[in-house]
MARLO-972133 format. One line per 5 residues: number of its first residue (from 0); their letters; for each residue y, z, x of N, C-alpha, C. Coordinates in nm, 2 decimals. Example, Ala and Ser with C-alpha at 12.3 -4.5 7.8 and 13.67 -1.06 7.14 Angstrom:
2
0> as> -0.57,0.78,1.32,-0.45,0.78,1.23,-0.33,0.78,1.32 | -0.22,0.71,1.28,-0.11,0.71,1.37,0.00,0.79,1.29 $
//
This chain:
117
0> xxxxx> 8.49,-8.26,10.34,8.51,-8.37,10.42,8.64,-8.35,10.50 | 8.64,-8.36,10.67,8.73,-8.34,10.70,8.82,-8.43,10.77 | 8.95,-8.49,10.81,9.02,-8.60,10.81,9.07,-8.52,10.95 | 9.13,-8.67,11.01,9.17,-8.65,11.16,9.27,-8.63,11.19 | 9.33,-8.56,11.24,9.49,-8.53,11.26,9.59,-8.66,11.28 $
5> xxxxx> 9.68,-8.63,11.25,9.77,-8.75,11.25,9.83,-8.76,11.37 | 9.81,-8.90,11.37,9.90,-8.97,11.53,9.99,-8.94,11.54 | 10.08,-8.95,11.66,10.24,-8.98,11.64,10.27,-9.06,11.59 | 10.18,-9.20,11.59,10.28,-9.29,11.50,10.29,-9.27,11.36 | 10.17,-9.20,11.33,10.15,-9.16,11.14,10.25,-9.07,11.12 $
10> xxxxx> 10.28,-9.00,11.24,10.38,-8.92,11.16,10.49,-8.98,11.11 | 10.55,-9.07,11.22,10.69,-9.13,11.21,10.69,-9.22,11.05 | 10.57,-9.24,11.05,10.58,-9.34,10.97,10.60,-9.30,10.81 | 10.51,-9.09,10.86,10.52,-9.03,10.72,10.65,-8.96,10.68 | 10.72,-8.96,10.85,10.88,-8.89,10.83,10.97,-8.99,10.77 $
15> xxxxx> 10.92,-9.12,10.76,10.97,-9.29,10.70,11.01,-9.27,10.60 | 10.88,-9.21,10.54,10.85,-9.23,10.36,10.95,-9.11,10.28 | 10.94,-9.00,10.40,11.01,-8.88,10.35,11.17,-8.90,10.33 | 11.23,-8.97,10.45,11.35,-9.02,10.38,11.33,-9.12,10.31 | 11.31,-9.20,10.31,11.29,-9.29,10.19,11.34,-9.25,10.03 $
20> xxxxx> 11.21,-9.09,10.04,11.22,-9.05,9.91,11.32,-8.98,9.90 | 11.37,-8.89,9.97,11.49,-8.83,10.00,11.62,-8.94,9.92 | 11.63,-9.01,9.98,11.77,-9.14,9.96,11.72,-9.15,9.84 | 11.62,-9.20,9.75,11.60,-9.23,9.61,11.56,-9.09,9.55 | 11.57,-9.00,9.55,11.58,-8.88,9.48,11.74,-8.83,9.45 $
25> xxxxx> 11.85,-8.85,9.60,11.93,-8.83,9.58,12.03,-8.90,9.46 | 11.97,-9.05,9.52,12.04,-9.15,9.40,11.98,-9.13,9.23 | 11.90,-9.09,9.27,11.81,-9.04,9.12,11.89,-8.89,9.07 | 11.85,-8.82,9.13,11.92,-8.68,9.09,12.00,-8.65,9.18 | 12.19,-8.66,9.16,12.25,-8.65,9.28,12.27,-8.49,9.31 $
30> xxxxx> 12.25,-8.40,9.21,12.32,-8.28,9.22,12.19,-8.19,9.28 | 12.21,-8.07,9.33,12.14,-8.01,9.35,12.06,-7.89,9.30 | 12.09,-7.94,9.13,12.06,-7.76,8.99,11.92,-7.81,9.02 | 11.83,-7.72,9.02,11.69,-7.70,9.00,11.62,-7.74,9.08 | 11.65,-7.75,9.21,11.58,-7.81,9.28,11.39,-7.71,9.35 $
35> xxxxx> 11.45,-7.63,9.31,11.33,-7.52,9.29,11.26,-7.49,9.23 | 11.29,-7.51,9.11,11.22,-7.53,9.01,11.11,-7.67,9.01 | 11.19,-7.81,9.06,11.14,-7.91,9.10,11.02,-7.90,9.21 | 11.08,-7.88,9.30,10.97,-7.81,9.42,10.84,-7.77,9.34 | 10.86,-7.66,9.27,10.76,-7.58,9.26,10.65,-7.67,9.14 $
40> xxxxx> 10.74,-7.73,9.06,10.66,-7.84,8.94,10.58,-7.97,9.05 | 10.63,-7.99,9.14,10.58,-8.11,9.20,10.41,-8.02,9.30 | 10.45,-7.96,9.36,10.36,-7.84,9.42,10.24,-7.82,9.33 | 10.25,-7.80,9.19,10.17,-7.74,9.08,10.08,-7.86,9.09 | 10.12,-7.97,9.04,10.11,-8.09,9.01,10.01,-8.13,9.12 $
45> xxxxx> 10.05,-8.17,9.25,9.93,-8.15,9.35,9.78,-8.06,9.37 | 9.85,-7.96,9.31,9.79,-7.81,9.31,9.63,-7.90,9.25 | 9.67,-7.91,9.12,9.61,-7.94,9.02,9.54,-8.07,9.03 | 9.59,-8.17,9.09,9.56,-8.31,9.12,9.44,-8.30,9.21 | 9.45,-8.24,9.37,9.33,-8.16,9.45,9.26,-8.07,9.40 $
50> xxxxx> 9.23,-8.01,9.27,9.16,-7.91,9.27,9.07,-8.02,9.13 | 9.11,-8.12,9.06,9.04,-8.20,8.95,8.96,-8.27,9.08 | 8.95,-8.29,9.13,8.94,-8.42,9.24,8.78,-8.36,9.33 | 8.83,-8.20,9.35,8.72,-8.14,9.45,8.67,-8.13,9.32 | 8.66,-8.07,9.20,8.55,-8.08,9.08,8.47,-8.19,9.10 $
55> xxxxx> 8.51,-8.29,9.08,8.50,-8.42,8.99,8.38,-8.46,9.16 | 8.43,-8.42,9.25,8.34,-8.46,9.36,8.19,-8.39,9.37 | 8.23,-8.26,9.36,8.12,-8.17,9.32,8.03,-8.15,9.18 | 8.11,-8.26,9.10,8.02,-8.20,9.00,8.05,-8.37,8.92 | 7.95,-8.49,9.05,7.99,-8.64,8.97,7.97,-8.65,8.80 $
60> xxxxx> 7.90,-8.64,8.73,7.84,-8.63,8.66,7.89,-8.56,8.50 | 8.00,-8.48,8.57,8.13,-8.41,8.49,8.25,-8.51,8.49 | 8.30,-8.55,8.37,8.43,-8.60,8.39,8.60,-8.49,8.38 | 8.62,-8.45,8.52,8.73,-8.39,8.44,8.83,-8.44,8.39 | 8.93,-8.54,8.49,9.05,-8.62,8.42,9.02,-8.75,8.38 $
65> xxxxx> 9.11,-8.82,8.29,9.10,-8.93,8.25,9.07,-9.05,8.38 | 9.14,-9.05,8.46,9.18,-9.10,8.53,9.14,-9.08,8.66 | 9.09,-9.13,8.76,9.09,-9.10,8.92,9.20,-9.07,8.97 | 9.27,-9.03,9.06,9.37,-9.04,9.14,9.36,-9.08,9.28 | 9.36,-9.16,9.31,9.37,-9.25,9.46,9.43,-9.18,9.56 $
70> xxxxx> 9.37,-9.15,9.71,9.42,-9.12,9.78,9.55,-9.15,9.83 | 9.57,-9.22,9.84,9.74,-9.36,9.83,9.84,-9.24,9.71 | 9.80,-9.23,9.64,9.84,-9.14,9.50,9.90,-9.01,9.53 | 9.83,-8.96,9.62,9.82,-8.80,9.60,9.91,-8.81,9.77 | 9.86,-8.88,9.81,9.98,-8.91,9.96,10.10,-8.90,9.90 $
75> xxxxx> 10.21,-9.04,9.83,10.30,-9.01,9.76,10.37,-8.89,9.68 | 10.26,-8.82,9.63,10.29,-8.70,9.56,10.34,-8.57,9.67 | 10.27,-8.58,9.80,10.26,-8.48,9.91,10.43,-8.53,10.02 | 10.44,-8.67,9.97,10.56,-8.69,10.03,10.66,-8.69,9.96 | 10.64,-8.67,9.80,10.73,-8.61,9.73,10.79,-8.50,9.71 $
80> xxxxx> 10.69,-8.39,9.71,10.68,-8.25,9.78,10.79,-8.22,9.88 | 10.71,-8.29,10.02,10.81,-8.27,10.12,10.92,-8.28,10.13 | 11.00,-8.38,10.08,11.15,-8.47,10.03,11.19,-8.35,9.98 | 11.15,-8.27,9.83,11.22,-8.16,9.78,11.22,-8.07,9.87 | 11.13,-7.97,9.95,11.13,-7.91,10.06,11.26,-7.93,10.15 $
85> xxxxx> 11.25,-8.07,10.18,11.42,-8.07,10.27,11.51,-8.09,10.16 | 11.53,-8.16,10.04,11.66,-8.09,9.99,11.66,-7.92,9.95 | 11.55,-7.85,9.92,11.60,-7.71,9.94,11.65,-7.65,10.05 | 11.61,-7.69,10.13,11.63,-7.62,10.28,11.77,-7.67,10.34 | 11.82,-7.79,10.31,11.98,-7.88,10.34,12.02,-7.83,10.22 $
90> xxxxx> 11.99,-7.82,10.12,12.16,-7.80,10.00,12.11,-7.67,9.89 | 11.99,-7.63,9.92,11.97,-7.49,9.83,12.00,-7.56,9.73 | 11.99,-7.43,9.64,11.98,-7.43,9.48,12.07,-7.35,9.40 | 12.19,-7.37,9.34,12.29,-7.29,9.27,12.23,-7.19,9.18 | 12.09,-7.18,9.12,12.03,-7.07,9.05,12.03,-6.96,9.18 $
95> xxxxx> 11.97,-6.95,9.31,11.93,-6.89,9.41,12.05,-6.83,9.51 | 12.03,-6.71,9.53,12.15,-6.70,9.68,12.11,-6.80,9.80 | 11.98,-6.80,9.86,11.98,-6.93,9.95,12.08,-7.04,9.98 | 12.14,-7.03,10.05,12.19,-7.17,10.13,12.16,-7.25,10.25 | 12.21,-7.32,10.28,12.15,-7.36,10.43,12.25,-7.30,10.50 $
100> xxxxx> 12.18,-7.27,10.67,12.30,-7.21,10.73,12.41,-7.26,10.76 | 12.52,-7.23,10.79,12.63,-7.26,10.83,12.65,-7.42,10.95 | 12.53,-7.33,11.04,12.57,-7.43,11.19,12.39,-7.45,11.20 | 12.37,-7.55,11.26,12.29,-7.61,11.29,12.21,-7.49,11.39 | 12.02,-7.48,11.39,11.98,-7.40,11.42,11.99,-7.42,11.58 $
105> xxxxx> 11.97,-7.38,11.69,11.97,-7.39,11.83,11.78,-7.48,11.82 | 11.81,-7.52,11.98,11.69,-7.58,11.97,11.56,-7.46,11.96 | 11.55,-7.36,12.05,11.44,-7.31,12.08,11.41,-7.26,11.95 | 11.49,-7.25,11.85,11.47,-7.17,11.72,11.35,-7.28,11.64 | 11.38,-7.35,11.69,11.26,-7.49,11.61,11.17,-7.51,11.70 $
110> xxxxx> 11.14,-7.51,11.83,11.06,-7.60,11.96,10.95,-7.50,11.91 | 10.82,-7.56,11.85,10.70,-7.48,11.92,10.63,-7.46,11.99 | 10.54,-7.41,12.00,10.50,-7.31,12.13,10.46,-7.46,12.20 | 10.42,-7.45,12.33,10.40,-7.58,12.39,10.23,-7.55,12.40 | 10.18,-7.44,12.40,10.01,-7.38,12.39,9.97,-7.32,12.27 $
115> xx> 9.85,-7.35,12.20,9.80,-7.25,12.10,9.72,-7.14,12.19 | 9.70,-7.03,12.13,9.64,-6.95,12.21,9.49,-6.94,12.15 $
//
């Protein structure tokens, strides 16, 4: 089943949620040890969440998890994802050499292409 690309306004609204979670992760966990580790547990966790879900669709009749998980659900989890994504990318991880760079990237280093080919 395939879903429709997101508006501009869905985006804004999903870049909303992303700080959101950002500001309450920070207040939640202020420091930055493991944030990689985090990442990669939250990632799994999805991993696993969409692959019970495509079973359970393909095979009604099979119960895999206790539980359903709601689209609403697995949104939340994909914007929890993302939130760690930008704190690795802004404050790295003291296990990792990674940091963020120094000075802010130039624009054209982020602008994408204005055509797919």
């Amino acid at each position: 089943m395939h879903r429709k690309v997101l508006l501009y306004q869905d985006w804004h609204r999903m870049a909303s949620n992303i700080d959101a979670e950002l500001v309450n992760a920070r207040i939640k966990f202020p420091t930055n040890d493991f944030i990689f580790a985090a990442l990669v547990k939250k990632v799994g966790g999805v991993a696993m969440t969409l692959v019970d879900q495509a079973r359970e669709e393909s095979n009604p009749g099979e119960k895999i998890k206790q539980h359903f998980i709601s689209d609403a659900d697995i949104y939340k989890k994909l914007v929890q994802v993302a939130a760690m994504a930008v704190r690795l990318a802004q404050e790295g991880d003291p296990e990792f050499i990674y940091g963020p760079p120094e000075q802010e990237l130039e624009d054209e280093e982020l602008t994408p292409p204005s055509k797919l080919s």
